[in-house]
C-alpha positions as CSV (number, residue, x, y, z in Angstrom):
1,X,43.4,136.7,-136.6
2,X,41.4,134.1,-134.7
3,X,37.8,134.6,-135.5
4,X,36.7,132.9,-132.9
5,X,37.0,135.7,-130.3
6,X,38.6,138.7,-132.5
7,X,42.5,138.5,-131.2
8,X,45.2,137.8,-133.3
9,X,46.2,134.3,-133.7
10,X,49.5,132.7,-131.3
11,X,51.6,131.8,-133.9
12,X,51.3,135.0,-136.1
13,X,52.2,136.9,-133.3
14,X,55.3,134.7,-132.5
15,X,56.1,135.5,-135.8
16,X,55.6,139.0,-135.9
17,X,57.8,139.6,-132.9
18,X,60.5,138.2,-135.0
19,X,59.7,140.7,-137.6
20,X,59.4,137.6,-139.9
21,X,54.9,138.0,-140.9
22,X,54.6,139.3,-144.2
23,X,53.9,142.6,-144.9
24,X,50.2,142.8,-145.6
25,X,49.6,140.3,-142.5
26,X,51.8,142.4,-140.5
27,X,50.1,145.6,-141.1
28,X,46.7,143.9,-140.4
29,X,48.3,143.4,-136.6
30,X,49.6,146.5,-136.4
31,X,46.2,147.6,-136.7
32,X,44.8,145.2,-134.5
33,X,47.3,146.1,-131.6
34,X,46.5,149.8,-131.9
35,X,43.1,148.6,-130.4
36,X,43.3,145.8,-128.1
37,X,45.3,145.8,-124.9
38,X,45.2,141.8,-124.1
39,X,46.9,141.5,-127.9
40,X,49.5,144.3,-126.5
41,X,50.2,142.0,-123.7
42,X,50.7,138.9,-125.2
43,X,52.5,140.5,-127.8
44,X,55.3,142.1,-125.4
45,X,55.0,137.9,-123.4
46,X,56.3,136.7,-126.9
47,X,59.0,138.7,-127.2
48,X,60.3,138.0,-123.8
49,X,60.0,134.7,-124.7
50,X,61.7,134.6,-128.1
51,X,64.7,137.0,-126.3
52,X,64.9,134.9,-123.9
53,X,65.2,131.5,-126.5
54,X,68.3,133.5,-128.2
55,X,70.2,134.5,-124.9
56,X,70.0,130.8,-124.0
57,X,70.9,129.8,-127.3
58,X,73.9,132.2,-127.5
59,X,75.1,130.8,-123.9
60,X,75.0,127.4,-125.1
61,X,77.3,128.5,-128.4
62,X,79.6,130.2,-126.3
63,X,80.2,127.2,-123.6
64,X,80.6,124.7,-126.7
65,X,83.1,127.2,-128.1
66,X,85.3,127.4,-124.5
67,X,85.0,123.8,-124.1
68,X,86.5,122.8,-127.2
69,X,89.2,125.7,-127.5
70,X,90.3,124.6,-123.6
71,X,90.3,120.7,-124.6
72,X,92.4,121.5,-127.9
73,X,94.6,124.3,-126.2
74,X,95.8,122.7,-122.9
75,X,98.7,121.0,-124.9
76,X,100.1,124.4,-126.0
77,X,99.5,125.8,-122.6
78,X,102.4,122.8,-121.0
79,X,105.9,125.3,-122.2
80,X,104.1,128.0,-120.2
81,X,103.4,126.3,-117.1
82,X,107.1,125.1,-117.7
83,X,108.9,128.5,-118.3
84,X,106.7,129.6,-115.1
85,X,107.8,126.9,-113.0
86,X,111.1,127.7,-113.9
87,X,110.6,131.3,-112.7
88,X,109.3,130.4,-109.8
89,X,112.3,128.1,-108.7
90,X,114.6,131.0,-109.6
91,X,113.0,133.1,-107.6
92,X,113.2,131.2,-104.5
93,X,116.7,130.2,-105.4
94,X,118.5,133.2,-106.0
95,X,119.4,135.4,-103.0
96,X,117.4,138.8,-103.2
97,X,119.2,141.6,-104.6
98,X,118.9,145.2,-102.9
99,X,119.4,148.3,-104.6
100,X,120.5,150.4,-102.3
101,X,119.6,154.4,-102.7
102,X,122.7,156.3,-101.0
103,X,121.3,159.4,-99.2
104,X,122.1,162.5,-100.3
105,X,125.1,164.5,-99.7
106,X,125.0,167.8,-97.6
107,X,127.0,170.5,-99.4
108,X,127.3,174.1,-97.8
109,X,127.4,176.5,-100.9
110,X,128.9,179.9,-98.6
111,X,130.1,183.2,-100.1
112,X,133.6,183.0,-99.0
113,X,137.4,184.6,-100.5
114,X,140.0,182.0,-100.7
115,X,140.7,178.1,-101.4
116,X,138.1,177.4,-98.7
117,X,135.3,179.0,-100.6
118,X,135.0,175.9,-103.0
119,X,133.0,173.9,-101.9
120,X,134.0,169.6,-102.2
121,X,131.6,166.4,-102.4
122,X,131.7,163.0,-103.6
123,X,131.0,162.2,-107.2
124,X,128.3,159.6,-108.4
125,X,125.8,160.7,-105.4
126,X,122.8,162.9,-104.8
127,X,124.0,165.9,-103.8
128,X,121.6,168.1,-101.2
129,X,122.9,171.9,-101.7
130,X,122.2,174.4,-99.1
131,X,123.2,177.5,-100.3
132,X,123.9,181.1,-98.8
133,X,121.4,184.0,-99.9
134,X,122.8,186.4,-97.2
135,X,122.6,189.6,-99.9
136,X,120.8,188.6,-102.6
137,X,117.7,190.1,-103.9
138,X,114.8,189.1,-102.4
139,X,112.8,186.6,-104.1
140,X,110.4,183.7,-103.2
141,X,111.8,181.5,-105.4
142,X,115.4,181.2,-107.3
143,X,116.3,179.5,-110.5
144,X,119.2,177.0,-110.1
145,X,121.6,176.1,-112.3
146,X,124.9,173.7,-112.5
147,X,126.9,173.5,-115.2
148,X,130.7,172.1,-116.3
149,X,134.0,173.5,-116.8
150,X,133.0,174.2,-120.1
151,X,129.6,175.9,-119.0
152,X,127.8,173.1,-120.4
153,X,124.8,173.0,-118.5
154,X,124.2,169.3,-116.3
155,X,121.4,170.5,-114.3
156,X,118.8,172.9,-114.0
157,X,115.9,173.1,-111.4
158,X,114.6,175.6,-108.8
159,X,113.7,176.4,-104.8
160,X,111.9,178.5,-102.5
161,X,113.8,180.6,-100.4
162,X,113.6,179.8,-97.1
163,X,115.2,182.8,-94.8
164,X,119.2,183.4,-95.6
165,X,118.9,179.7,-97.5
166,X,117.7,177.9,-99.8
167,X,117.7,174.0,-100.5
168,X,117.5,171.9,-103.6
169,X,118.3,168.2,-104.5
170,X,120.6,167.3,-107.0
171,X,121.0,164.1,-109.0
172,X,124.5,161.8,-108.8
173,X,127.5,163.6,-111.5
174,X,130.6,162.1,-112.2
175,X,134.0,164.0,-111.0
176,X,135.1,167.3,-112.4
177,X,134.2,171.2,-111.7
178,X,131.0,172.4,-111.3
179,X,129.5,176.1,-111.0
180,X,126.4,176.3,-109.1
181,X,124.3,179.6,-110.7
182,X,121.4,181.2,-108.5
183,X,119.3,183.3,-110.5
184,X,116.0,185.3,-110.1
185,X,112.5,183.5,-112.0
186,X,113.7,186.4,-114.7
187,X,117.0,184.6,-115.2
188,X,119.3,187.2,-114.0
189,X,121.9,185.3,-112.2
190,X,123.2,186.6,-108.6
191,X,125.3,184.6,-107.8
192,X,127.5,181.7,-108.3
193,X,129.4,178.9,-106.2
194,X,132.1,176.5,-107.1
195,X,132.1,172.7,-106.3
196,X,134.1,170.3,-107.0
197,X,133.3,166.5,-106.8
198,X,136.1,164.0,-106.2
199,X,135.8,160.6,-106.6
200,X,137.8,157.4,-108.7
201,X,135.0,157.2,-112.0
């Protein structure tokens, strides 16, 4: 404490805000800052002032650190700034490739007798079904299901019912028989369609 005028001294309370006074020192200013606002005040200046020393001091670290990592890393940063030159060039070289989607294929699914009931499409494309429900139990919605020769099943998905027909996308499948199921949400099938998909795979 300063005895001149009862506060405690600059220094121990520089030191106390660094929690480094010793412990029967510290307690005296404990005590002492229970009591005196201007202490209080000072006390809470100090400890700005000290944070503010470290953040500086931590800035300072951490620009030495990136300085010296950049000067001592742009020598291994050269093979990328090659192998992305590289790319670059490539890009602009080579001619642009397109992926082209086909659209989907429009098959009628229709509850006929005879050779004309099967219904034919082209193989390796989306298929878009459009089948018949003229008959079928009601339902807003209908399980679908393709499957193989073998009854191995190759697709499975489901649509709402939209009047006498109902509509449902199908991925691409290579050539061969198919049989196209329509079954309620219970999976009691209704009804089933053949299609065949022709094609050179």
């Amino acid at each position: 404490m300063d005895s001149n005028n009862s506060h405690i001294d600059e220094n121990d309370l520089e030191i106390y805000s660094m929690s480094s006074l010793p412990e029967e020192s510290a307690a005296r200013v404990e005590r002492h800052l229970l009591v005196c606002e201007i202490c209080r005040r000072r006390l809470v200046e100090a400890e700005d002032y000290v944070a503010a020393m470290k953040d500086a001091a931590r800035g300072l670290r951490q620009k030495e650190r990136s300085g010296y990592r950049w000067r001592w890393s742009f020598p291994r940063l050269v093979p990328a700034f090659a192998a992305l030159a590289l790319i670059a060039v490539a890009v602009v070289a080579l001619p642009p490739i397109h992926h082209v989607t086909p659209a989907p294929f429009a098959v009628s699914l229709r509850t006929m007798r005879g050779p004309a009931s099967q219904a034919t499409a082209p193989s390796r494309r989306p298929l878009l079904l459009e089948a018949d429900l003229t008959g079928l139990a009601a339902s807003a919605f209908y399980r679908i299901e393709m499957v193989d020769q073998s009854g191995d099943r190759v697709w499975q998905g489901g649509c709402e019912s939209r009047g006498a027909t109902a509509s449902v996308a199908v991925p691409a499948q290579k050539r061969g028989i198919y049989f196209v199921r329509i079954a309620l949400p219970s999976g009691e099938t209704l009804r089933e369609y053949e299609l065949e998909l022709r094609g050179t795979d």
